[in-house]
N, C-alpha and C positions, 0 to 999 in steps of 0.2 A: 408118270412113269417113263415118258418119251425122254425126260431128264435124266431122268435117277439110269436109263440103260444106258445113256450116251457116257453118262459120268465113268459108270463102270467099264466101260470099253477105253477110255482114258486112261483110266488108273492102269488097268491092264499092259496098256502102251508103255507107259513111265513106270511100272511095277518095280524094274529095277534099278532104278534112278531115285525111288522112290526108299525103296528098302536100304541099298546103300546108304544114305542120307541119313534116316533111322537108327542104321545101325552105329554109325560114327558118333551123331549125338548123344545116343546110349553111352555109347563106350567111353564119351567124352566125361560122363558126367559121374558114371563108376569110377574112372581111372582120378578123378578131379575131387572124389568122396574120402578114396583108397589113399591118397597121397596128401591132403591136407591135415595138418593137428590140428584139431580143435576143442584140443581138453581142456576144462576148467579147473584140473585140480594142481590143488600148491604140495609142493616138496619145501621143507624148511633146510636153505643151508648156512653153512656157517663162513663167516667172511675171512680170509688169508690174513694174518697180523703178526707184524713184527716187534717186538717189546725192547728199548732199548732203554735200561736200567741202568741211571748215572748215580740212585741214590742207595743205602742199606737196605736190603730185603727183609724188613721187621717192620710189625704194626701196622699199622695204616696201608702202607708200600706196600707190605706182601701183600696184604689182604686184597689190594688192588689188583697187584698181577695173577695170584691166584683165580677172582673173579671173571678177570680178561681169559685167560688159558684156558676155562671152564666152558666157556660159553662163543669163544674164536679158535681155530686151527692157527696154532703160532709154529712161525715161519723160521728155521736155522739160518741167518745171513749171512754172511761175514761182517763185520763190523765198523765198513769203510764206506763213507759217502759214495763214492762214484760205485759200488757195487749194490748197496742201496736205491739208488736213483735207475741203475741197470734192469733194478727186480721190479722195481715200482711201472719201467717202461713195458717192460715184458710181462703186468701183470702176473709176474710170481709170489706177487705183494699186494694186496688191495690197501693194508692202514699200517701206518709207523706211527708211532707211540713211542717220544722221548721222555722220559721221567727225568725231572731234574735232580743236582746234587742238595741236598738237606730237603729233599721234597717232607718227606714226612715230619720234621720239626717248625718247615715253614709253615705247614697245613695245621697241626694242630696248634701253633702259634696264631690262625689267624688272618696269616698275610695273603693269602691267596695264591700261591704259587700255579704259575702257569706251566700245564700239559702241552709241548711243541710234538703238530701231527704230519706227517707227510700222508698223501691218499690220491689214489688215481681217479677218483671225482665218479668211480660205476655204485651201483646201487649196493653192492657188497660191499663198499668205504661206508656209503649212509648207514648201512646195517653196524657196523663198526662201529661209527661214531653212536648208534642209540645206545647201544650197548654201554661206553665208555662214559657219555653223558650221565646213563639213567646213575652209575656208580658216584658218580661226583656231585650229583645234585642230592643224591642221597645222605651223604658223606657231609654234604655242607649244612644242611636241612640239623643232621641228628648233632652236630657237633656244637650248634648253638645252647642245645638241652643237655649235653652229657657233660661229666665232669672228667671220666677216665676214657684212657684210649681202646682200653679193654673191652669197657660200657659201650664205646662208639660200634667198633667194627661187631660186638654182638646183632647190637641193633640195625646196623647196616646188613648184616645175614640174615636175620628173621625177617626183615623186610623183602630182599631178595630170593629167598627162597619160595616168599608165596606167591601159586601158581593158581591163573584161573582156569579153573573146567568147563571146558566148551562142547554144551550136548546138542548134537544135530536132531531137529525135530523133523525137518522135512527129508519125507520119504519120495523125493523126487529125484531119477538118475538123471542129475542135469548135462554131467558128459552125455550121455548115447545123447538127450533131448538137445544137448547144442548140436551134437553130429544130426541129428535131423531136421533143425532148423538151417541149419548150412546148406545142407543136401536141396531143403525146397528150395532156397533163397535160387540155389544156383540155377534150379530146374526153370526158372524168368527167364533165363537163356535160352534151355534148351526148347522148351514149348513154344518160344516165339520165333526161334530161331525155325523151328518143324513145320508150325503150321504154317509161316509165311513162305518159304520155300515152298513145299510141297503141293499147298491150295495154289499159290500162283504159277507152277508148273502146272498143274492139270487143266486152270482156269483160264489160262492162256489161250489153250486149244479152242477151247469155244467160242475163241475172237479170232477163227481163220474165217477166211469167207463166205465160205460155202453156208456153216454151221451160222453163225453172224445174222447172215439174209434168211436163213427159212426161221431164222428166233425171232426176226422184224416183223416178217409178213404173217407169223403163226398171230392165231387169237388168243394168245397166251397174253395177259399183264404184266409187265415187268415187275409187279411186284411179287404176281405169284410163280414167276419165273424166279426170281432173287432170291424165294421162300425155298423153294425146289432146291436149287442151286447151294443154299445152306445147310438144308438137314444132308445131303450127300456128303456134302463136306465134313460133316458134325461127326458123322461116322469114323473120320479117317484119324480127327481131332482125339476122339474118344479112345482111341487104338494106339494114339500116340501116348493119350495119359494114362490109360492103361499099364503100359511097358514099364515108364520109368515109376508107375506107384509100386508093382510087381517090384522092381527092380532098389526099393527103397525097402523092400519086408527082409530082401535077401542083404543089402547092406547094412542097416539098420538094427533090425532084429524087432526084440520084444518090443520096444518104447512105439511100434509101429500098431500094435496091437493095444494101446488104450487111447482114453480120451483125446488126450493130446496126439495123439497118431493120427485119430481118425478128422478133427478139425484139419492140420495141417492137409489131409486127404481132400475135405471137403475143400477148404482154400484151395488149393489147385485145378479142382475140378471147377470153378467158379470161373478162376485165371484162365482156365482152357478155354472156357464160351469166349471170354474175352478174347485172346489171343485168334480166336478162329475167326470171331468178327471185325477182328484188323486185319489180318490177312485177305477177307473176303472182300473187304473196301481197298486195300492195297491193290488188288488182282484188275479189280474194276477201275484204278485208275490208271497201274502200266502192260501198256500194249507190248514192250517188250523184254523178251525172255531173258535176253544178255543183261539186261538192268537187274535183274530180281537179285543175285548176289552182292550187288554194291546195297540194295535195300536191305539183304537182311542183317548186313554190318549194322549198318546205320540202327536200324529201328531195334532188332535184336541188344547189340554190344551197345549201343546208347543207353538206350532204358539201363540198362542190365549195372553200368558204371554208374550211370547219374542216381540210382534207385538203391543200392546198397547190397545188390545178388554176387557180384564180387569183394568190392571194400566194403566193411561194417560201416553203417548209415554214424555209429558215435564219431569215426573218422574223418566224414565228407564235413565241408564247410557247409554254414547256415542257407548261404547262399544258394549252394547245387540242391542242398534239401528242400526249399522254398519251391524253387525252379519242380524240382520231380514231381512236386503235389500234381502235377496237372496229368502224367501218368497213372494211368491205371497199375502199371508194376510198382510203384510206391506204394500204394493201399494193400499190395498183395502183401510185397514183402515186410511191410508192417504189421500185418495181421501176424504172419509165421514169429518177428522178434517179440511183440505180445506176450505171445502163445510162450515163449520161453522162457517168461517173467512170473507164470501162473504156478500156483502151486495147486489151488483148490478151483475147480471149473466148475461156476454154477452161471446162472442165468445174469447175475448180475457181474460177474467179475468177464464174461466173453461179450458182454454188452460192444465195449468196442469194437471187438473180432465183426461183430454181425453187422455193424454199421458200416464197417468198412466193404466187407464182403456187398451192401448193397449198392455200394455207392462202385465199384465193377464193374455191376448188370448194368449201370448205370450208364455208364462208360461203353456198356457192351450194345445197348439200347441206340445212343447216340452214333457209334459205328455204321448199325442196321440203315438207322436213320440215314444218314449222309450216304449211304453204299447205294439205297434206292435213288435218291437227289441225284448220282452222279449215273447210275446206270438209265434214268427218265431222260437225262438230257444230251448222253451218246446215244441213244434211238433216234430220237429228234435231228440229233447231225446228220445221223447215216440218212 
C-alpha cells in the first residue's frame, strides 16, 4: 500500500501534464480517423476518347465507333495535331483512336489493317485500350467463321452485349471494418506513445533521492516492489485504453458492436499490457526526464513506421517486414489486418489471431523479465 499511495500522490503532481498528454493523443487519433479515406468501394468510370475517323462510317467502321461512343465519353477536338497533343498534355484526352482510310475493306479483306492510338499512358488510356482491344479481337475471332458483314457485326453484338451478374454474398460492411482496422493499426502509436511518456514521467519520481534510499533500505524485494510498481501503473494503462476504445464506438459506430469489434478490442487490450511493460522497463532504464521525449519518437514513431500502423504492411519492403517480426507491434497490427480478411469467425479461422495475441504476452513476459534483471542490479550499485 506504501506504493500504491506514493504512486497516487505522483500522478496527482503530473495530473496535469498528464491529462494534457491524453488529451492530444486522443484528439490525434480522432482528427487522423476524421481525415483519412479509407473506402474500399469502386465507382466505375469511363475513360475521355477521341475518335478520329479517316474511313466511311458503314459496317464494320460504324459498328466500331458506335461500340467505342457507348462504352467511352468521346471528346469534340479540333482536328489538328498540335491541338490534339495540347489535349492529350492537359489530359482533356485520355485515348486517340485513328481509323484508317478503307479501314473497313481492308478488315474484311483480311489484311489486317492497323488502329494508330495516341494515350497519355494513365489507367483511364488502359481502360480505353480493353475496351478498343476486346472489340477487335472479337471482330477478328468471328470473321474467320462468317461469310457476310452483316453475319459478322450481329455476332460481334450478341457477344458484346452479354453481361455477367455479380451477386455479393458476403454480408460483411468492409468499409466501416477497414475504417476500424485503420483506427487500431493507428492506436500502436498512440498507446505506446501514452504509456511510455506518462509511466516514465511518474516513474521518474521514484528515482529522486530521498524515495530511491528508503526503497533500498525497506524490506521490501525488488521484485515485489517492481510487482507494486506495475499493477499502479496497469491502472493508468487501462484508463488510457479505455478512452480511445470509448472513442472508436463514437467514430466507428456499429461494426464496433460485433465480433469483429470486439476481437479488434480484445487485441488492443493485449497490446496495452505490452505497451505498459515496455514503458515500465524503459522508466527503469532512464534516469532522465529530458530524454523521455526523444524516447518516445524513437520507440513509439519507429515501431509504428517499420510495423505498418502508418503505411500498409502490402507497401513496406520484405526487408523492413522481416526486421518488425522481432516487435511486439508487428503481431498486434497483424492480428487487426487478419481480422479484416475474415468474413466468418470461428475457432478455427482466428486460430492465427490467438496465436499471435500469445506470442505479445510473450513479449510482455520477457519485458517483466529484463525490468526485474535491470531494477536487481541498480540496487546493487546504489
Amino acid at each position: 500500500m506504501t506504493v500504491f499511495k506514493t504512486f497516487c500522490k505522483i500522478v496527482n503532481k503530473y495530473k496535469a501534464t498528464i491529462i494534457m498528454y491524453t488529451v492530444i493523443l486522443i484528439a490525434f487519433a480522432g482528427f487522423n480517423m476524421q481525415t483519412s479515406d479509407n473506402s474500399t468501394s469502386f465507382v466505375a468510370s469511363k475513360p475521355d476518347v477521341l475518335i478520329i475517323n479517316q474511313d466511311e462510317e458503314v459496317g464494320i467502321t460504324e459498328n466500331l465507333v458506335k461500340y467505342i461512343e457507348a462504352n467511352t465519353n468521346i471528346v469534340n477536338i479540333e482536328k489538328d495535331e498540335e491541338a490534339i497533343n495540347d489535349a492529350l498534355f492537359y489530359r482533356d484526352v485520355n485515348y486517340i483512336i485513328y481509323i484508317p482510310k478503307n479501314y473497313r475493306q481492308d478488315f474484311l479483306e483480311g489484311k489486317n489493317p492497323q488502329i494508330e492510338i495516341k494515350t497519355t499512358g494513365d489507367y483511364q488510356a488502359s481502360l480505353a485500350e480493353m475496351i478498343l482491344e476486346r472489340y477487335l479481337n472479337l471482330a477478328n475471332i468471328y470473321r474467320e467463321s462468317t461469310e457476310s458483314e452483316e453475319e459478322l457485326i450481329t455476332k460481334i453484338n450478341e457477344t458484346l452485349s452479354k453481361q455477367t451478374e455479380i451477386e455479393i454474398t458476403s454480408k460483411l460492411d468492409i468499409d466501416n471494418l477497414s475504417r476500424a482496422v485503420f483506427y487500431y493499426n493507428f492506436l500502436n502509436y498512440s498507446i505506446l506513445a501514452g504509456s511510455v511518456y506518462v509511466i516514465c514521467i511518474i516513474l521518474s519520481s521514484f528515482k529522486e533521492e530521498k524515495i530511491r534510499k528508503r526503497t533500498i533500505i525497506s524490506s521490501m524485494s525488488y521484485k515485489k516492489y517492481n510487482r507494486q510498481l506495475l499493477i499502479s501503473n496497469s491502472m493508468l494503462a487501462i484508463i488510457l485504453w479505455l478512452l480511445y476504445v470509448i472513442l472508436s464506438f463514437i467514430l466507428i459506430g456499429k461494426t464496433m458492436f460485433t465480433v469483429h469489434g470486439l476481437i479488434l478490442i480484445i487485441n488492443s487490450f493485449i497490446f496495452s499490457i505490452c505497451s505498459l511493460c515496455i514503458a515500465f522497463l524503459i522508466a527503469n532504464l532512464v534516469n532522465n526526464k529530458n530524454a523521455i521525449n526523444g524516447i518516445v519518437n524513437v520507440i513509439a514513431l519507429g515501431s509504428s513506421f517499420l510495423c505498418g500502423a502508418f503505411v500498409p504492411m502490402e507497401w513496406l519492403p520484405d526487408t523492413v517486414i522481416k526486421i518488425a517480426h522481432i516487435l511486439p507491434s508487428y503481431w498486434y497490427i497483424q492480428n487487426n489486418e487478419t481480422l479484416k480478411t475474415l468474413e466468418n469467425i470461428t475457432l478455427e479461422t482466428i486460430q492465427p489471431i490467438i496465436i499471435n495475441m500469445g506470442i505479445i504476452l510473450i513479449f510482455s513476459i520477457i519485458f517483466v523479465m529484463l525490468t526485474n534483471i535491470v531494477s536487481k542490479k541498480k540496487r546493487k550499485i546504489a
